[in-house]
VMD Tcl script that builds the backbone (N, CA, C; Angstrom):
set m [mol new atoms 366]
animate dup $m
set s [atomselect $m all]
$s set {name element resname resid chain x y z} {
  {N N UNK 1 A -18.615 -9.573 -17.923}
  {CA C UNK 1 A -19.226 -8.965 -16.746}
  {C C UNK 1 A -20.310 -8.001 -17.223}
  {N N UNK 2 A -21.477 -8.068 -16.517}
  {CA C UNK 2 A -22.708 -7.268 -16.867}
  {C C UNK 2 A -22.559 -5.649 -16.030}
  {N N UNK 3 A -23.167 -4.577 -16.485}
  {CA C UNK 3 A -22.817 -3.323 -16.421}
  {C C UNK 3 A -23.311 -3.236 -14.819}
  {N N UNK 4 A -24.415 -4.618 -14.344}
  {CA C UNK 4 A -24.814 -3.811 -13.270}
  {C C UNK 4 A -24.097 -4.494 -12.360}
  {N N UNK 5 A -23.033 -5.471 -12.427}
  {CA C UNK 5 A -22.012 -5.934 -11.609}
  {C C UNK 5 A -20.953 -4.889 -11.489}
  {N N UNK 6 A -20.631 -4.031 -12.927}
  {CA C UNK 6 A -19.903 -2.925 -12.458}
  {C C UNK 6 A -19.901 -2.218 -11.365}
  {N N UNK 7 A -21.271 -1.933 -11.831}
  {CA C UNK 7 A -21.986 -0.923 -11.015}
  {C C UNK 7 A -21.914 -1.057 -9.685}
  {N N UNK 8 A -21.817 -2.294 -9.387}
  {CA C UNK 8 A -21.854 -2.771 -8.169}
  {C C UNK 8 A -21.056 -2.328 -7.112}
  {N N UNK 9 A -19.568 -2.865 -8.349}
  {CA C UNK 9 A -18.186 -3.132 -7.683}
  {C C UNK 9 A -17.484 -1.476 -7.572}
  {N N UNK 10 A -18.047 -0.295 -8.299}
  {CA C UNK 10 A -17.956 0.888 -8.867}
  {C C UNK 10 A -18.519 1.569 -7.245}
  {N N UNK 11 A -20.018 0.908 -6.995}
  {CA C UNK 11 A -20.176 1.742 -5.864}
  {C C UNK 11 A -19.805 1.317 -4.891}
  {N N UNK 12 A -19.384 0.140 -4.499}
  {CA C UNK 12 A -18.669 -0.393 -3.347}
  {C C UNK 12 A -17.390 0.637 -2.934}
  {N N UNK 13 A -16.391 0.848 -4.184}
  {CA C UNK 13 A -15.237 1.012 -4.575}
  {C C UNK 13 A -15.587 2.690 -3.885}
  {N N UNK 14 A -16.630 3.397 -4.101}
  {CA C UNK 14 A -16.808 4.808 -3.644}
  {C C UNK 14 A -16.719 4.758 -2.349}
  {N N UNK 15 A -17.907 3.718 -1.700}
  {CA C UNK 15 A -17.884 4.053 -0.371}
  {C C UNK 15 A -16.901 3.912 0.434}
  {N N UNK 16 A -15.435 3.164 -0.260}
  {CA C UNK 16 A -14.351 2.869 0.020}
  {C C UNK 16 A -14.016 4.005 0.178}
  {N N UNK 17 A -13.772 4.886 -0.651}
  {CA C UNK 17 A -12.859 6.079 -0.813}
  {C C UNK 17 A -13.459 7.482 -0.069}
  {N N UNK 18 A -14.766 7.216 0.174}
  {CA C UNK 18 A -15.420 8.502 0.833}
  {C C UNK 18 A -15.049 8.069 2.795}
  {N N UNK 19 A -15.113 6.690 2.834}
  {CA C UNK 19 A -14.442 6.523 4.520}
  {C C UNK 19 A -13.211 6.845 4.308}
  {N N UNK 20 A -12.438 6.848 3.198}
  {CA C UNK 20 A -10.405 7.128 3.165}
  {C C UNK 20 A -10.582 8.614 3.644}
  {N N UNK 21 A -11.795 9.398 2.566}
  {CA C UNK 21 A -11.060 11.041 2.622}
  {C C UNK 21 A -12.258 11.351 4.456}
  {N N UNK 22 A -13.201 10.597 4.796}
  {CA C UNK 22 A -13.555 11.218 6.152}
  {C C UNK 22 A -12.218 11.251 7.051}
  {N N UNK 23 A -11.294 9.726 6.939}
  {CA C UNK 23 A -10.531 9.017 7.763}
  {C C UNK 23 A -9.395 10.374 7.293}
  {N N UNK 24 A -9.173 10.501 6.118}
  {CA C UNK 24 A -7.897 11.803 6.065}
  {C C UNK 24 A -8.486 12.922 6.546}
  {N N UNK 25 A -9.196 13.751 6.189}
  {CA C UNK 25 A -9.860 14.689 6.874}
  {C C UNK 25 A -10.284 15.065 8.443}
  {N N UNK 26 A -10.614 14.225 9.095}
  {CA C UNK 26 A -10.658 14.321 10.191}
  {C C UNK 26 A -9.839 13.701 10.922}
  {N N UNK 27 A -9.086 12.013 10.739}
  {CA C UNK 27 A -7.452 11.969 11.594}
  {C C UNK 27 A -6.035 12.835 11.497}
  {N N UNK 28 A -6.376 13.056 10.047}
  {CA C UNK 28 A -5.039 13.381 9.588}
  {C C UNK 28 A -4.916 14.869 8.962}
  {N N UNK 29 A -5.993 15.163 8.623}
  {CA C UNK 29 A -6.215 16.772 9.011}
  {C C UNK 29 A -5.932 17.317 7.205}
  {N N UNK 30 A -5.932 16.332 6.569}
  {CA C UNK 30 A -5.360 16.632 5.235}
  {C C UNK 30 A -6.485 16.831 4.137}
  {N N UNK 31 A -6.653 18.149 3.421}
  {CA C UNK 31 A -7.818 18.134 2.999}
  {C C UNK 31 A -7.572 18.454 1.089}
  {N N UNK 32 A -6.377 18.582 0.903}
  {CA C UNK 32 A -6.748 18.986 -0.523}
  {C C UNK 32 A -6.028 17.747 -1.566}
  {N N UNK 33 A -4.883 16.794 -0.851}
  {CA C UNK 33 A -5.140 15.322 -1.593}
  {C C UNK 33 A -6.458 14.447 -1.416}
  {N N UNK 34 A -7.000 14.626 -0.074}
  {CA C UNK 34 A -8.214 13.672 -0.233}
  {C C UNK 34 A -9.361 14.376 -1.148}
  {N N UNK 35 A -9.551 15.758 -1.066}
  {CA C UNK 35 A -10.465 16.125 -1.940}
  {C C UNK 35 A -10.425 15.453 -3.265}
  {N N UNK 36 A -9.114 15.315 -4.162}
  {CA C UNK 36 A -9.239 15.253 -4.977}
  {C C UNK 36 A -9.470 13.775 -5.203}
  {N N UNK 37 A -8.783 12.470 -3.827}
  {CA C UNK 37 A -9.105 11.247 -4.228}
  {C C UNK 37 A -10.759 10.711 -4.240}
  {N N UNK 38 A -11.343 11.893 -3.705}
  {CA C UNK 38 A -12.830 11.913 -3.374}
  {C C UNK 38 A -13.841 12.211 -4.535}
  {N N UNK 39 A -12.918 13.207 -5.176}
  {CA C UNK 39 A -13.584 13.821 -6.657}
  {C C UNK 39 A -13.385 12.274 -7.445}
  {N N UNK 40 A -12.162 11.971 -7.738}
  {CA C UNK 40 A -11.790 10.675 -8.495}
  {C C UNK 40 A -12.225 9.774 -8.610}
  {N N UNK 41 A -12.535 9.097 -6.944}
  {CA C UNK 41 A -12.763 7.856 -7.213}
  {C C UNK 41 A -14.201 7.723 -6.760}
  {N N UNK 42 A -14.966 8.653 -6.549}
  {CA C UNK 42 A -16.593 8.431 -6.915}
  {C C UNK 42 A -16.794 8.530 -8.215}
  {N N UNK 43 A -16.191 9.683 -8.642}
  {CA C UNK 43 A -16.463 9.942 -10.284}
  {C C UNK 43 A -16.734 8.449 -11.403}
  {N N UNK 44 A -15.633 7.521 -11.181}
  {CA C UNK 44 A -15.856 6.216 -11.517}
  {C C UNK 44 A -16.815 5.594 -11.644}
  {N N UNK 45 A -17.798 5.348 -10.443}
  {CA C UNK 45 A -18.855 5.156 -10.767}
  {C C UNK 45 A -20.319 6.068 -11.029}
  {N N UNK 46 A -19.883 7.067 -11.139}
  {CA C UNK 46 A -21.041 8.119 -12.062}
  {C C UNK 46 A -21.034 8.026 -13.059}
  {N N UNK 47 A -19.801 7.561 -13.823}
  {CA C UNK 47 A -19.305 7.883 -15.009}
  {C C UNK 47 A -20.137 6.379 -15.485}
  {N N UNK 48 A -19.809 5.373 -14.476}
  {CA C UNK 48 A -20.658 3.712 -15.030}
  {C C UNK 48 A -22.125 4.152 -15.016}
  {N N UNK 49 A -22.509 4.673 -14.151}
  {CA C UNK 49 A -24.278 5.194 -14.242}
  {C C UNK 49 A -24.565 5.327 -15.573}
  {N N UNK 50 A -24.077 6.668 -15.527}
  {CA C UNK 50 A -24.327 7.544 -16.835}
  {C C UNK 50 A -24.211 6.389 -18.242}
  {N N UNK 51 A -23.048 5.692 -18.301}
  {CA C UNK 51 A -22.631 5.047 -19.795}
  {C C UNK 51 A -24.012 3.989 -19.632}
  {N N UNK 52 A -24.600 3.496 -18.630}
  {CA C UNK 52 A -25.522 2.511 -18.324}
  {C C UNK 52 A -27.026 3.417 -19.423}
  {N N UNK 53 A -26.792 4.742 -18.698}
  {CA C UNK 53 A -28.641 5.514 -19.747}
  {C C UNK 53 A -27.600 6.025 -21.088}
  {N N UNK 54 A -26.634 5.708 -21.510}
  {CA C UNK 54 A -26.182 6.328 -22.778}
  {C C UNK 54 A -27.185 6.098 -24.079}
  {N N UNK 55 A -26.963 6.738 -24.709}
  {CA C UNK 55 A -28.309 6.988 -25.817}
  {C C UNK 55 A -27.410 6.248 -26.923}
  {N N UNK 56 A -26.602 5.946 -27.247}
  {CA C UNK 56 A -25.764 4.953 -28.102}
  {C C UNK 56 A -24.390 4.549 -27.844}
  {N N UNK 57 A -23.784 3.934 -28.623}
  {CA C UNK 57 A -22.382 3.303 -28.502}
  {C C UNK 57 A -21.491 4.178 -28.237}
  {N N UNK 58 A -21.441 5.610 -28.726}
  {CA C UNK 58 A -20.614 6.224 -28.597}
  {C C UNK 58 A -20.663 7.184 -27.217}
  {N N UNK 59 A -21.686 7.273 -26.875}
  {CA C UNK 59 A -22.088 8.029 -25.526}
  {C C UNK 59 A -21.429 7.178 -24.583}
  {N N UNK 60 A -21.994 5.756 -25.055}
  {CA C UNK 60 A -21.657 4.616 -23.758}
  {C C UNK 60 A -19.880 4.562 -23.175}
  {N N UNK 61 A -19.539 4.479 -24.956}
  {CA C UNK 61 A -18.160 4.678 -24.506}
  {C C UNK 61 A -17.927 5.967 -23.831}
  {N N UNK 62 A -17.611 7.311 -24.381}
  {CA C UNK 62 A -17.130 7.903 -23.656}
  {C C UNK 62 A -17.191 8.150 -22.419}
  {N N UNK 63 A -18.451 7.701 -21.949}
  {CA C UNK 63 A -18.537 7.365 -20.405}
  {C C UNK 63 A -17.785 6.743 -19.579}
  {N N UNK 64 A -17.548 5.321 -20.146}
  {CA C UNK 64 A -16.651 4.046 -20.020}
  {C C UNK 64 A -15.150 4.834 -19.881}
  {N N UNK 65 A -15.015 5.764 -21.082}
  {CA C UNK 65 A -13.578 6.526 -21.426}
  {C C UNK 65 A -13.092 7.086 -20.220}
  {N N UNK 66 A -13.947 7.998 -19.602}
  {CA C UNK 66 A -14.102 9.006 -18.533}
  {C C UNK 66 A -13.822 8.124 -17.237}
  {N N UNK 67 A -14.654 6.689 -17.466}
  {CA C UNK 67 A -14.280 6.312 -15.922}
  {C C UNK 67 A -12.641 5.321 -15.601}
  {N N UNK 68 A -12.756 5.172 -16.900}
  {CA C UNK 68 A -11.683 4.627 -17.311}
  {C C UNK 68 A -10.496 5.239 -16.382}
  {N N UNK 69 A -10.404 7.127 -16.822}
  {CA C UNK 69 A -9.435 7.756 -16.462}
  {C C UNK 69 A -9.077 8.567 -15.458}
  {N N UNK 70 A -10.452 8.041 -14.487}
  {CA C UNK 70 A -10.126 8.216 -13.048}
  {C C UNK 70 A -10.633 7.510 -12.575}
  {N N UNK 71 A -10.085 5.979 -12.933}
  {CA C UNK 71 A -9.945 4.712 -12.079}
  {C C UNK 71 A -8.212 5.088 -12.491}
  {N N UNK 72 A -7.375 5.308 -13.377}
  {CA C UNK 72 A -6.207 5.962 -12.990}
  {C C UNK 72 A -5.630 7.268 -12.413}
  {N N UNK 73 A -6.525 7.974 -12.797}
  {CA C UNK 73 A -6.079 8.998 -11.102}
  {C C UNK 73 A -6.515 8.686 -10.464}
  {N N UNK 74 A -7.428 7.471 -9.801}
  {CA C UNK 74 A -7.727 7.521 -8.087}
  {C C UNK 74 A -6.672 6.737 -7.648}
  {N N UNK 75 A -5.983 6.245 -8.886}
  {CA C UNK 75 A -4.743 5.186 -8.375}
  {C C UNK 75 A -3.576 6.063 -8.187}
  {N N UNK 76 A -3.312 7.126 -8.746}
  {CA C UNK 76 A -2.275 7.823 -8.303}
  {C C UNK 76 A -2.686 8.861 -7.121}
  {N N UNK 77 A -3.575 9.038 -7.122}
  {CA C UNK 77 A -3.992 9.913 -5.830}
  {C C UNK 77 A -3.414 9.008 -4.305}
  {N N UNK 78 A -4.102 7.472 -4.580}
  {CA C UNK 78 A -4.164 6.597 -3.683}
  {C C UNK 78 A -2.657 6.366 -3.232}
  {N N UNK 79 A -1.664 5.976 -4.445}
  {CA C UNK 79 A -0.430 6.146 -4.584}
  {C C UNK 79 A 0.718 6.924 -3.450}
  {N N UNK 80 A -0.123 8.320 -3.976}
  {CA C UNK 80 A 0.389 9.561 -3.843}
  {C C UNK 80 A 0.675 9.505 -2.050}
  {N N UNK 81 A -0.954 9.092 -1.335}
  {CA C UNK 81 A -1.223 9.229 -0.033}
  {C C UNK 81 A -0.478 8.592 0.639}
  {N N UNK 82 A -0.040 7.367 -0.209}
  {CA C UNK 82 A 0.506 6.620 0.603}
  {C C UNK 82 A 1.938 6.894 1.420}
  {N N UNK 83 A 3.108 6.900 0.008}
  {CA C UNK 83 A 3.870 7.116 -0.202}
  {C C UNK 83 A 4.449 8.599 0.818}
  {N N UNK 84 A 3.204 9.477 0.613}
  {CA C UNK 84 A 3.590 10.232 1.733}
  {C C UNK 84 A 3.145 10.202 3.050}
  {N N UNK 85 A 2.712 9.294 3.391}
  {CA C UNK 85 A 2.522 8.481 4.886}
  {C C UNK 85 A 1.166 9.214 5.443}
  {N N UNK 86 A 0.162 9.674 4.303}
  {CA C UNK 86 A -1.362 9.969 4.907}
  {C C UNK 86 A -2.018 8.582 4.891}
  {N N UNK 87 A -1.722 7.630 4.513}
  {CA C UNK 87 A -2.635 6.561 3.829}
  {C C UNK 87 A -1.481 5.384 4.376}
  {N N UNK 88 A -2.035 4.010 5.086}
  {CA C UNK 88 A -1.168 3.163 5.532}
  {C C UNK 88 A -1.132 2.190 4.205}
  {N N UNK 89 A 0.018 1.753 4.782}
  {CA C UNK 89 A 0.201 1.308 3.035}
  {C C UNK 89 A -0.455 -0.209 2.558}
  {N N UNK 90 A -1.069 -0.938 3.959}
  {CA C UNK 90 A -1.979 -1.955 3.970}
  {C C UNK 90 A -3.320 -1.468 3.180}
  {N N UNK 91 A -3.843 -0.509 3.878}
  {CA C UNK 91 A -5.142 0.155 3.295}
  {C C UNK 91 A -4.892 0.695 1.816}
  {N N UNK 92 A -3.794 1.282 1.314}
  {CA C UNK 92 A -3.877 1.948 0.348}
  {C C UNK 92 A -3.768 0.736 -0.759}
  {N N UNK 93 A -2.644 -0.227 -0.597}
  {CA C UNK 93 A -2.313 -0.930 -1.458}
  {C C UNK 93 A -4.086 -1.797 -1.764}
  {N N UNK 94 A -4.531 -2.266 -1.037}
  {CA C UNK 94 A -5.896 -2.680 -1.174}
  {C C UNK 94 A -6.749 -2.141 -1.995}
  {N N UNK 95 A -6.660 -0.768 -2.087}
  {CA C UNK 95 A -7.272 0.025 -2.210}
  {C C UNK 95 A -7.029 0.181 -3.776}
  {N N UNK 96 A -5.661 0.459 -3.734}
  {CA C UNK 96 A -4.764 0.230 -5.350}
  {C C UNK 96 A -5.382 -0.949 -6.362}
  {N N UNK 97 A -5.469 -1.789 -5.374}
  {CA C UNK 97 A -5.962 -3.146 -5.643}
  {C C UNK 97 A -7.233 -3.012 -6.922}
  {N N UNK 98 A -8.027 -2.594 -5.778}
  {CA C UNK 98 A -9.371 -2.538 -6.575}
  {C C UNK 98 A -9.471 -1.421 -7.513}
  {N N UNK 99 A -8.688 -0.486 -7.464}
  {CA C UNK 99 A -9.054 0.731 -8.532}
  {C C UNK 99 A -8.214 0.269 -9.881}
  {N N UNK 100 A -7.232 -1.054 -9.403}
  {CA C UNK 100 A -6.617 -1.354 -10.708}
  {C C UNK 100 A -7.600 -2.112 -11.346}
  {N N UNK 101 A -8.410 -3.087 -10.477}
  {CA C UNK 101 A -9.534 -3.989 -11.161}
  {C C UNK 101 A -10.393 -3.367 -11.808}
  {N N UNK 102 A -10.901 -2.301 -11.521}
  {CA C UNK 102 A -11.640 -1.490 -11.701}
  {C C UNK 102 A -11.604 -1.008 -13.342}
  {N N UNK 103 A -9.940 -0.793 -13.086}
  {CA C UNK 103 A -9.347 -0.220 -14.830}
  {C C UNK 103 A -8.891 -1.322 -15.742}
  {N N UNK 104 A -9.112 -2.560 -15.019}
  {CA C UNK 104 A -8.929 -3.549 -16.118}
  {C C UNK 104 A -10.222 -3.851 -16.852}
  {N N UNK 105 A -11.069 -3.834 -16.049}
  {CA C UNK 105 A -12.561 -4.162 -16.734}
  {C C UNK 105 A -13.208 -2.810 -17.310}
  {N N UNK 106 A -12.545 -1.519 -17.073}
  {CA C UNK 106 A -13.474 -0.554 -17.853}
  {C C UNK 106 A -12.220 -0.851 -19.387}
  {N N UNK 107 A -11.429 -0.988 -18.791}
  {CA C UNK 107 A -10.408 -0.716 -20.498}
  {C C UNK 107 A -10.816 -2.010 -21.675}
  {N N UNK 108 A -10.980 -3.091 -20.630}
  {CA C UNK 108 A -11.746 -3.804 -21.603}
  {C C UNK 108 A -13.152 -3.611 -22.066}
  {N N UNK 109 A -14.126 -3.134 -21.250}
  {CA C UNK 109 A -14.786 -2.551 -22.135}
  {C C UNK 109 A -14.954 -1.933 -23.049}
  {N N UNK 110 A -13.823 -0.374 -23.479}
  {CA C UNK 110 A -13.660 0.353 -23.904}
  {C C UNK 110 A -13.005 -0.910 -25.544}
  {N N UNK 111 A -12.206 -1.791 -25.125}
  {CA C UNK 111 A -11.905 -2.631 -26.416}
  {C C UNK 111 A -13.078 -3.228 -26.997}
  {N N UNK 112 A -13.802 -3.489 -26.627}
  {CA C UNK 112 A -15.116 -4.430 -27.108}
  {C C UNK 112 A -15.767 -3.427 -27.206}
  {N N UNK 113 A -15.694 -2.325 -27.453}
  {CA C UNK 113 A -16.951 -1.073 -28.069}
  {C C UNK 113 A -15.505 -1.059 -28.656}
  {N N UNK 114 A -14.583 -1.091 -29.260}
  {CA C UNK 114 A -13.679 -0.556 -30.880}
  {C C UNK 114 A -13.537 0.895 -30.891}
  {N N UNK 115 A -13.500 1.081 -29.645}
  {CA C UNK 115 A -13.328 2.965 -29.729}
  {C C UNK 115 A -11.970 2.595 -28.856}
  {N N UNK 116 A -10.944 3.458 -28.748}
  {CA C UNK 116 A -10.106 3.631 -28.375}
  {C C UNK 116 A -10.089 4.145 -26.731}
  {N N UNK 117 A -9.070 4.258 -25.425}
  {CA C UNK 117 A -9.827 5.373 -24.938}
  {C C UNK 117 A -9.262 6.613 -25.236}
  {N N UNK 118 A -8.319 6.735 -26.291}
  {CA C UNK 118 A -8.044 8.185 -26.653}
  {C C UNK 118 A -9.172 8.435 -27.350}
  {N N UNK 119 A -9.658 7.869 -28.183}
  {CA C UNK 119 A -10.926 8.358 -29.384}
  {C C UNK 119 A -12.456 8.339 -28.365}
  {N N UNK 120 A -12.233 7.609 -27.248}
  {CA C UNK 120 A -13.778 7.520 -26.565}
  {C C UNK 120 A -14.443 8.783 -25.629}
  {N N UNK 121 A -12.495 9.831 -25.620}
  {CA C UNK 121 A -13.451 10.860 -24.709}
  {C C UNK 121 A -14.051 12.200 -25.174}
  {N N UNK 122 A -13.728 11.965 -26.760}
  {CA C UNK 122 A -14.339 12.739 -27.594}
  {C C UNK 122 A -16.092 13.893 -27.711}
}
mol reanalyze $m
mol bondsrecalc $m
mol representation Tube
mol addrep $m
């Protein structure tokens, strides 16, 4: 997969999560789990931007590293919402869905650059 298909699927995946925290915020009145699924799961694809102008392999990765590891906290955030009945569990699991896809293709990236993602957020 090419970086700007990431990119793609990275910003799709935001605008997903910025209608979750309007939809928590203003139905459900809940503002400091969605903040943070809001911080999370845009971050993901800033983090693909950024590794896209990286100035070498190792920049690229740790970028990759970074988004890597909140495409798993937006999954436990997402988790989190659910489980406690802010988030229906049709929408969330979907949602789970894609932030897991999300972390399958950055972690493989992170293997095909030979950096670790413990060593990539260096």
């Amino acid at each position: 997969m090419d970086n700007n298909n990431l990119y793609k699927k990275c910003y799709a995946f935001a605008i997903r999560i910025v209608k979750a925290h309007q939809h928590l915020s203003t139905e459900k009145r809940e503002y400091t789990l969605s903040k943070q699924l809001l911080r999370s799961g845009t971050s993901i694809g800033a983090n693909v931007a950024e590794a896209n102008g990286g100035i070498s392999v190792a920049d690229f990765s740790s970028k990759i590293s970074l988004a890597y590891k909140e495409s798993l906290e937006t999954k436990y955030w997402l988790s989190l919402l659910k489980d406690t009945g802010y988030l229906g569990a049709t929408i969330a699991e979907s949602m789970i869905v894609d932030a897991d896809e999300l972390s399958k293709i950055l972690f493989s990236i992170l293997k095909s650059t030979r950096i670790s993602p413990k060593d990539g957020a260096k």
